[in-house]
Structures are given as C-alpha cells and as structure tokens.
C-alpha positions as CSV (number, residue, x, y, z in Angstrom):
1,X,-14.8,9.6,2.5
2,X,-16.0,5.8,2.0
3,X,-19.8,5.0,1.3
4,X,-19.2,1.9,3.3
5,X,-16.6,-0.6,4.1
6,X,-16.4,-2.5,0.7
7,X,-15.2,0.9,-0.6
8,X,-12.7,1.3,2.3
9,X,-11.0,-2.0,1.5
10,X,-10.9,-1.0,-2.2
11,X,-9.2,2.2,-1.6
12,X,-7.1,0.1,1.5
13,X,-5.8,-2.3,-1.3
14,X,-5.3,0.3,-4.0
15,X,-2.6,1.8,-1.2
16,X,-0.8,-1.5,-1.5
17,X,-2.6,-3.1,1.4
18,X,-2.3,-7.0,0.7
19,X,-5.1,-9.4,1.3
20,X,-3.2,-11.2,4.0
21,X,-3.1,-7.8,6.0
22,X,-6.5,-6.9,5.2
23,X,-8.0,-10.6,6.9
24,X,-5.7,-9.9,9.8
25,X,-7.9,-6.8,10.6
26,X,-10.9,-7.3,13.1
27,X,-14.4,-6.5,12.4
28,X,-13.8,-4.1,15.5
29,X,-10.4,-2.8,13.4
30,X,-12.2,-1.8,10.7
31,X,-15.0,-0.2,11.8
32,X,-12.5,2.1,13.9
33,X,-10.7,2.8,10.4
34,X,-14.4,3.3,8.9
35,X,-15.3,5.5,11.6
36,X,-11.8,7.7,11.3
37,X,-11.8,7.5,7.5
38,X,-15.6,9.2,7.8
39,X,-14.8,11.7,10.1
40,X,-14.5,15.4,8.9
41,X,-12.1,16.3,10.9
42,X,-9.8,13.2,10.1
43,X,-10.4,14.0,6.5
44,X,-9.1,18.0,7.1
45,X,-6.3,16.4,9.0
46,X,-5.0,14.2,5.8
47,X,-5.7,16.9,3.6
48,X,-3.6,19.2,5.6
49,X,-0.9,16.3,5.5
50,X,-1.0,15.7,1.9
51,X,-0.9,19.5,1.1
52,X,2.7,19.6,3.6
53,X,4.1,16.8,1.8
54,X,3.1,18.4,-1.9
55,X,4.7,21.7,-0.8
56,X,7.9,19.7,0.3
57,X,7.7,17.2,-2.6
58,X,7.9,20.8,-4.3
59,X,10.9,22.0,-2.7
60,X,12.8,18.5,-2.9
61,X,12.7,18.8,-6.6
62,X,9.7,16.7,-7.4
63,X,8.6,16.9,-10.9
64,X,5.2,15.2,-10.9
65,X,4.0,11.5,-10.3
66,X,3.0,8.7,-12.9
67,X,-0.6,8.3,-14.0
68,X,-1.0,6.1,-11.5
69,X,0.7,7.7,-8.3
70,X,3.2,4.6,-8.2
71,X,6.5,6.4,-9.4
72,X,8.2,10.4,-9.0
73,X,9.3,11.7,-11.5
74,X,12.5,14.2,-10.4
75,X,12.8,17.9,-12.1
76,X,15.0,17.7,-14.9
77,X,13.7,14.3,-16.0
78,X,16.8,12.1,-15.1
79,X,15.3,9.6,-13.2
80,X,12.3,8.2,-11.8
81,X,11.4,6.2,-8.7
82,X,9.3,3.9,-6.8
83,X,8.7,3.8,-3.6
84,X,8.2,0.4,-2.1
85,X,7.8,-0.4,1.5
86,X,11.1,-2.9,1.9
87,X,12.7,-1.4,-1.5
88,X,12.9,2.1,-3.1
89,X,13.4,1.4,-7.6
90,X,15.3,4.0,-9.2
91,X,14.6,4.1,-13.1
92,X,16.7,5.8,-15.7
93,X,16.0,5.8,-19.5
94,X,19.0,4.9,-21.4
95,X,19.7,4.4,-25.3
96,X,20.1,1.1,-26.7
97,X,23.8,1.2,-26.6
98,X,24.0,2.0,-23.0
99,X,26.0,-0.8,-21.7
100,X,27.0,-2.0,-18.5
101,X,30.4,-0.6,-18.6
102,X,28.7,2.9,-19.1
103,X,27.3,2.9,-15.9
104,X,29.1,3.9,-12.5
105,X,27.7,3.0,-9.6
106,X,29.3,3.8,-6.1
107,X,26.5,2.5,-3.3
108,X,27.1,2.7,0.6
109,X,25.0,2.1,3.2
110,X,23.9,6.2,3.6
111,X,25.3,7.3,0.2
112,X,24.7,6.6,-3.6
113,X,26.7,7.9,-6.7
114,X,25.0,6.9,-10.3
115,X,26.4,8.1,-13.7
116,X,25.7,6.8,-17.3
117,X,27.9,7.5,-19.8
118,X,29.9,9.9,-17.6
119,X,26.6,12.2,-16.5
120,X,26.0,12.5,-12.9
121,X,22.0,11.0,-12.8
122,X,22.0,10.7,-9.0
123,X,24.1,11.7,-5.8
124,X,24.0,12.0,-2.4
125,X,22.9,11.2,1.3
126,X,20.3,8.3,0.8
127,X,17.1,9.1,3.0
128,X,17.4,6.3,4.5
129,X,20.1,3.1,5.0
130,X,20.2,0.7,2.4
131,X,22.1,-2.8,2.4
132,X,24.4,-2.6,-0.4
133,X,25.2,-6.3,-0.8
134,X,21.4,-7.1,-1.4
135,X,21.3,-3.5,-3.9
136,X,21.6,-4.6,-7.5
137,X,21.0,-2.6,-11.1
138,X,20.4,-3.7,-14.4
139,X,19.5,-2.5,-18.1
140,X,16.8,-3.6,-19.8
141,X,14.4,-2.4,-22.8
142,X,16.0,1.3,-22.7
143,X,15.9,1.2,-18.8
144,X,18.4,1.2,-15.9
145,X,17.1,0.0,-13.0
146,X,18.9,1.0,-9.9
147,X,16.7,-1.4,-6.9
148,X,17.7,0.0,-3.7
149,X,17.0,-2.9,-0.6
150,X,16.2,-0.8,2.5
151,X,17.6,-1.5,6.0
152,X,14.6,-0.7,7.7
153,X,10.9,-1.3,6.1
154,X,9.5,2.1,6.1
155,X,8.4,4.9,3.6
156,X,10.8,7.2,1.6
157,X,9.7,10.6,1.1
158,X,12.8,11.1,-1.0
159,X,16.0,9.0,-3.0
160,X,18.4,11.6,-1.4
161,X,18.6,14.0,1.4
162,X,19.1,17.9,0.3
C-alpha cells in the first residue's frame, strides 16, 4: 500500500517502469492505479498472485532470487537469469580458462542446448520464442553470458518449459 502517489511512482520505477512511460500516464491514470494499489482487496488479490507464482517458482526448480529481485537463481547453482521485458540473460560462472571453444551452444527458435566444458548447464523447450540470429553469448570476468532476444516482448516466468 502507497502513502501517496510519490511513493507509487517510486515503487512504479523500482519495477522497471521508465520515466517516458511514467509521463505518458494521465493524472486520471494514476489516480485509478493509486486507488487499486490502496484497495484491500487488490492488495489480497496480488498477494494471492505472488504466493501461486512462489509455489510454482518452487516446483520449476527455483532456487532463490538476487538481493535485489533482478536475477533467479536455478536449484543446483548452474545458472542464473534475468528477466528482461524484450530479452531474458542467462549467467553461468566459469573458471578463467573457460574458452570459447568450451562452450556448446545449440539455439532454435523454441529450443536451447548450453554446455561448458562438456556439462549440460541448460536444455530444453524455451518458454517462449526467441530470434536466434539476434541471440548472442560471451565470456567475460568468470561469466558466460547467454542473452536470449525474445520474439515477442513479454514476461518469462521461466528459461525452459518442464
């Protein structure tokens, strides 16, 4: 619940809501968010919502999230990932003497197939299309970075379907 709207549009950009979106709102706009952010029975709504997607999160093999609620990080520790709204960024520590011949990548627009150094780090159905030709990975400082370019804008709940 907000005290007032200066609140709101802290929290509103702390979600990743951008300044440009935020202007395009009208006073009208967001005293409708305001008003539905204040409501109780909103509220027990999103908390319902939140406490679903935890108890899936759970069963999809979510580990926990970063200090910050930016990345997952998957059960067993092999990679991490970000979800961003036009891009989902797969991270995977590697030792220094990773190299790029190490890693084997095989991307499609519904499937992905990543190994370093012959260990299978993630497989499967992608939750949603990507475009392969705009897809690209790199090492860097002890990190693979797998950057996934989605087809369609949307949120990811997951890197792979079960």
């Amino acid at each position: 619940m907000f005290t007032d709207e200066a609140e709101m549009v802290s929290k509103m950009k702390a979600i990743g809501m951008t300044d440009a979106m935020l202007a395009k709102l009208s006073p009208e706009q967001r005293a409708q968010i305001f008003a539905l952010a204040s409501s109780p029975e909103i509220l027990a709504k999103a908390q319902e919502r939140v406490s679903r997607e935890s108890s899936a999160a759970a069963d999809l093999g979510v580990e926990g999230r970063s200090a910050d609620g930016s990345a997952t990080l998957v059960k067993g520790g092999m990679y991490s990932w970000k979800d961003e709204k036009a891009q989902a960024v797969v991270e995977v520590a590697v030792d220094a003497t990773t190299l790029a011949s190490d890693v084997v990548l095989v991307l499609t627009a519904d499937r992905v197939s990543l190994a370093v150094k012959g260990v299978e780090v993630v497989a499967g159905e992608l939750f949603q299309s990507v475009d392969p030709a705009r897809c690209v990975h790199a090492i860097a400082d002890g990190t693979l970075t797998l950057t996934l370019v989605k087809k369609t804008p949307m949120r990811w709940l997951q890197v792979t379907r079960k």
